[in-house]
N, C-alpha and C positions, 0 to 999 in steps of 0.2 A: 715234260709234264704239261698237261693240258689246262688253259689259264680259265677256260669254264665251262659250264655245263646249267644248259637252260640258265635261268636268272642267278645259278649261284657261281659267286667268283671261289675260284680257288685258293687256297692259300700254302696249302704243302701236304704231302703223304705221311698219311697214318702209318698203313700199312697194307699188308697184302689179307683180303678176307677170305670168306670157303670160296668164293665166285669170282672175285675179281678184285680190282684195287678200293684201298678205302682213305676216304682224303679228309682234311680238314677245310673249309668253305665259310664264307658270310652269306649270307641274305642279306643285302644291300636293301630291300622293302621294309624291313626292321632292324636293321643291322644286331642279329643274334649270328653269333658260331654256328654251324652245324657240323656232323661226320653224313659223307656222302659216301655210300657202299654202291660201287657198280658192280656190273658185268658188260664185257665186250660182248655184242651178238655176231661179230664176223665170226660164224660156223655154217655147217652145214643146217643148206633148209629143214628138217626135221631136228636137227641137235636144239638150233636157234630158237624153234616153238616152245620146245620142251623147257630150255634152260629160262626163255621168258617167262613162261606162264610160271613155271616155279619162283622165280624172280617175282612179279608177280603178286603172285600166294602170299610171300613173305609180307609186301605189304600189306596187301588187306586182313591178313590172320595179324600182324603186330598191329595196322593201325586202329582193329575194334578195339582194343585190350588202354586203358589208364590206371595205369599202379602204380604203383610208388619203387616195386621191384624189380619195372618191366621199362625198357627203352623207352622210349616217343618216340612216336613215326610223325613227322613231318610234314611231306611230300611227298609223290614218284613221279617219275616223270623219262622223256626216253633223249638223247639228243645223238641223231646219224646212228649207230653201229651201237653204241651206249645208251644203256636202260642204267637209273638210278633211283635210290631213295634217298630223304634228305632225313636225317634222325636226329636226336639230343645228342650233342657232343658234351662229354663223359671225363671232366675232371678228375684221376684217377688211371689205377692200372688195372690189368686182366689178372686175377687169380691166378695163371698157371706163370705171368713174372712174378707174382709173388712168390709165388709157392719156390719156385726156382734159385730164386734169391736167399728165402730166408728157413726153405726145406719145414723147420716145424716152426706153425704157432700157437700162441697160446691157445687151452683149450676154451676158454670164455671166449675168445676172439672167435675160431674156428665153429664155435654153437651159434655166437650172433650172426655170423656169417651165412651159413647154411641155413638157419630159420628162416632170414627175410628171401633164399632161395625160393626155400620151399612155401612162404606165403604169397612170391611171385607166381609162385607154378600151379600152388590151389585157386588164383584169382583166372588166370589161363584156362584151366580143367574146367575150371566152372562155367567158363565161357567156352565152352569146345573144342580145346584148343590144345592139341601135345607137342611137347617142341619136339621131342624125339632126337637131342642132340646134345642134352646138359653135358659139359663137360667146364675144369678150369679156364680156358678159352675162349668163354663162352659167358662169363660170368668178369663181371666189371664192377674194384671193389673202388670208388670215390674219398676223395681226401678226408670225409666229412665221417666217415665207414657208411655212408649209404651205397648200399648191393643191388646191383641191376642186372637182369637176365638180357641178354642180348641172341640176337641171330635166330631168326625162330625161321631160317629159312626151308628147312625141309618138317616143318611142322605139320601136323594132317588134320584136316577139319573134316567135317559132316559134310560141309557144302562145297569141299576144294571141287575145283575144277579140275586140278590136274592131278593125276593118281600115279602111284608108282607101282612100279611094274610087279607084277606077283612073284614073291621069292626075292627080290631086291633088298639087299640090306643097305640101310642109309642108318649115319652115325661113325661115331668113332667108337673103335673095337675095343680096348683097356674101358668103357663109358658104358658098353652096350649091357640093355638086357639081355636073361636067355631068351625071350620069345623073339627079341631083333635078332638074335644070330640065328637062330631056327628059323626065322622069314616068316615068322606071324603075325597075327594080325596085333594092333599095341593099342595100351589108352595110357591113361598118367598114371596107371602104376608103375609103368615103364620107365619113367621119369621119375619116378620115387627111388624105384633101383637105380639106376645114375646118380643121381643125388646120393643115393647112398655109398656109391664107389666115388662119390668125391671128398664126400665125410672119411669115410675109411681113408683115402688118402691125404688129407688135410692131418687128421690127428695121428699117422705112424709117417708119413714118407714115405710112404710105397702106394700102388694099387695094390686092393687085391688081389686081381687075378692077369700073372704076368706072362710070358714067354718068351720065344724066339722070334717068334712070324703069326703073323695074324690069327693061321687056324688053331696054332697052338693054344694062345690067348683064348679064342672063344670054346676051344676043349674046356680049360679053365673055367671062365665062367658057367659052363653048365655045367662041369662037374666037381669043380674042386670049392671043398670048406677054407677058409682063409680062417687065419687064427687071429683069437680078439685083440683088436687095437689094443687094452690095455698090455697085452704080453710086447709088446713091441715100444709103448710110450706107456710107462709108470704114471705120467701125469694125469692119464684117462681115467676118471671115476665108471667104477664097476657097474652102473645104471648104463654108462652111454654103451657098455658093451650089449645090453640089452636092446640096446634102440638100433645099433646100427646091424642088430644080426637080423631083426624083423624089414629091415631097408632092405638086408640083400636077401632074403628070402626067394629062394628060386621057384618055390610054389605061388603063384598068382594067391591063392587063398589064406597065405600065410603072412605076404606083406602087407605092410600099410596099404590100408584100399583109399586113401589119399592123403597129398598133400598137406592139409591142414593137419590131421592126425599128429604127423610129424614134426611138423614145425611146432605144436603145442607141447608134444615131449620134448626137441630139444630146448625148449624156452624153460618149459618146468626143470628140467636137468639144470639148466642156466643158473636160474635163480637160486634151486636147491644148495651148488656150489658158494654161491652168493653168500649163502644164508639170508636169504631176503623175501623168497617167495614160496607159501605152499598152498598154490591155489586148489579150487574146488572140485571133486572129480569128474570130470565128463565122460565118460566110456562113449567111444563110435557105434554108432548105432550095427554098423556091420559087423563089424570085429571086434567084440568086448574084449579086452583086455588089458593092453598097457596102456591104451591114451589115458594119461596124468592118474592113474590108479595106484602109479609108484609115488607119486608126491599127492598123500591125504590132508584135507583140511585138518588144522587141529580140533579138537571139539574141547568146549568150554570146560576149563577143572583137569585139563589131563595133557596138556602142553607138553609138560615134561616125558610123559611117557609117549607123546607122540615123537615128539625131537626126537627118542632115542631109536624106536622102532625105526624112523626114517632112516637115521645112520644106520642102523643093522641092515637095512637093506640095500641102501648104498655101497655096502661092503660085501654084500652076497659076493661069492666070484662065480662065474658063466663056467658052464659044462664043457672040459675040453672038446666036449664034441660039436661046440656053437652049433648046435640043433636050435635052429628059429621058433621052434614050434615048440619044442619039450621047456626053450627058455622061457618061452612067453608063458605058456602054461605054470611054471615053477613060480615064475613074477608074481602069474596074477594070484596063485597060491597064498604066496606071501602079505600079497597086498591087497586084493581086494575083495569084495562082497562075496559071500556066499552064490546069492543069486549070479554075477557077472562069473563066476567061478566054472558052476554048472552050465551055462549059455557057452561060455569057449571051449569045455569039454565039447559040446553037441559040436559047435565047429570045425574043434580040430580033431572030434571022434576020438579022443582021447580022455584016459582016465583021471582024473584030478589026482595030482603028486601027493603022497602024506609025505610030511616031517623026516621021514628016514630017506626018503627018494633025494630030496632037496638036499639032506647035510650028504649022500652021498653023491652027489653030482659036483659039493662043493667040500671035499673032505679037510681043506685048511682055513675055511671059514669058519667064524664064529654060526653057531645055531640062532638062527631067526626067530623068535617069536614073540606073541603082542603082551604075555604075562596075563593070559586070560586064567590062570590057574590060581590068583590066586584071590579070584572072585569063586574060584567054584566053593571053595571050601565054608561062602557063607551061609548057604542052607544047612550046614552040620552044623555051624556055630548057634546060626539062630534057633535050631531045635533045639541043641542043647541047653542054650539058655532058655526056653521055655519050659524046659522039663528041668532045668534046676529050680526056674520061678515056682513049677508045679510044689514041687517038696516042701521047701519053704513054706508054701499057705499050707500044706498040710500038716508042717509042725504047727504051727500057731492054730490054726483049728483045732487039734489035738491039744496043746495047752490053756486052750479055751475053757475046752471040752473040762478037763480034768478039774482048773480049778471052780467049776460050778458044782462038779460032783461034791469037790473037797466042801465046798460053804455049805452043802444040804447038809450034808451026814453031820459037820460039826456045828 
């Protein structure tokens, strides 16, 4: 093992990274820890360019980015044959040991978990940034449960220098979107779908989409429906089967068109569980539908009848046919504005579900609805009491009447 590199001393091997070896280091200028990720350049002069500048890439696309869910970059720097970067070293295991370890966890843990993913990934996107590579491996959960995205080395900017090659798929294939296996071109939806095949395996133990060998796999993700987590893990509330079917959604137009979207549902789901939170509705400006449209403010004087509607909706079950599209539509049915209603029909060009569409898509749920019926019935009440009031003053007019006649005559 090699005792250093540039100013940093060595101390012992992490592990083995996608490039090359990853070490544990001081910086003796401030004596902090760091994790030093190389790669060896002894290759070929074209391999050597290519694998540096990517190398590279990684630094400068991680080191514009400060989040809270996003490594620190350090350094780079090259020494002889070795290119490295010097990063925060990460108190903490990688997700896929956890995962390995302890197969299922909890669902609160698994929502906190994937939220600060996904608020890592919206603060990325927003900066230009796709990692193109989420996977458990890739994700670094800290003793503290502070979640870090790590590796953002085949990530694709605007302004990369180095470009991959047309039709190249980069990524891991159980991770990948359809459009990475199809060899097109990606932004952070594509990173929402990953994310979302790491949610799906966080809360059953499986991938969704599995096989023998690679091609098999990515047949899979383009063409197979995987069945809702809750059918596999009882402990899933019937809402996240909503959130994670709009994740894998293999239509670009049907998923989350970002990040944040997501992370605000699964935090609304969070709380929901909780019993702790039912924040305000925000609908995506592009995609009206579920963002937080399933968890309603309550409004003043009707608590009770919000709480309840909430659970009825939490209890909807998902269409065996986890149709992304017909769910989300059904959702926003249930739950949200008129207005946001008609706006997702235009989107998904589809019809708004009535009441018998929804109880049959979900034939051993309870029937949904907000008890608007039994408001309708107060414009008969209140006619009728006007028109009883009416009769009333015309008996008494009438006995008015009479006894003035009765005093004349007698």
């Amino acid at each position: 093992m090699i005792s250093h590199l540039g100013r940093y001393e060595i101390v012992g091997e992490l592990g083995q990274g996608a490039m090359g070896v990853v070490y544990k280091a001081t910086d003796p200028l401030i004596d902090r820890l760091v994790a030093i990720k190389t790669i060896t350049l002894s290759l070929a002069m074209e391999e050597r360019e290519e694998y540096e500048g990517r190398f590279y890439q990684e630094a400068k696309a991680a080191g514009r980015l400060s989040h809270p869910n996003i490594v620190t970059i350090y350094d780079v720097g090259r020494s002889g044959d070795i290119a490295y970067i010097a990063m925060e070293f990460l108190q903490g295991r990688e997700l896929r040991d956890i995962l390995n370890d302890e197969k299922l966890l909890p669902v609160d843990q698994v929502l906190d978990i994937v939220s600060q993913v996904a608020m890592g990934l919206a603060y990325a996107h927003e900066h230009g940034i796709v990692h193109r590579d989420i996977k458990p491996s890739n994700i670094m959960v800290g003793r503290d449960g502070q979640v870090k995205i790590t590796d953002f080395g085949i990530a694709r900017m605007a302004s990369a220098a180095v470009r991959t090659q047309t039709g190249m798929v980069l990524g891991s294939p159980k991770y990948m979107s359809p459009e990475q296996v199809m060899g097109k071109l990606t932004d952070q939806r594509s990173d929402v779908f990953s994310l979302g095949v790491v949610l799906y395996e966080m809360l059953t133990g499986q991938p969704p989409f599995m096989g023998e060998n690679v091609n098999a796999i990515m047949y899979q993700t383009l063409n197979a429906i995987p069945q809702p987590p809750k059918a596999l893990n009882p402990a899933v509330p019937e809402m996240l089967n909503f959130i994670v079917a709009k994740a894998l959604a293999k239509d670009l137009e049907n998923r989350y068109q970002n990040a944040r979207d997501l992370a605000n549902d699964l935090r609304a789901c969070r709380g929901t569980m909780q019993g702790t939170a039912t924040p305000a509705v925000t609908t995506s400006p592009e995609v009206p539908g579920l963002t937080n449209t399933a968890f309603p403010a309550e409004a003043p004087g009707d608590a009770g009848e919000a709480k309840e509607d909430s659970e009825a909706a939490i209890t909807m079950r998902l269409s065996p046919s986890f149709d992304s599209a017909g769910a989300t539509m059904r959702l926003a049915a249930m739950t949200a504005s008129k207005e946001d209603v008609e706006e997702l029909s235009k989107t998904f060009k589809m019809v708004r579900p009535s009441m018998e569409d929804i109880n049959r898509a979900a034939p051993q749920s309870p029937v949904f609805t907000r008890r608007p019926l039994d408001n309708a019935a107060l414009p008969v009440q209140e006619s009728r009491s006007s028109k009883g009031g009416g009769l009333i003053l015309m008996a008494i007019v009438a006995l008015i009447l009479i006894g003035l006649i009765s005093a004349l005559l007698f």
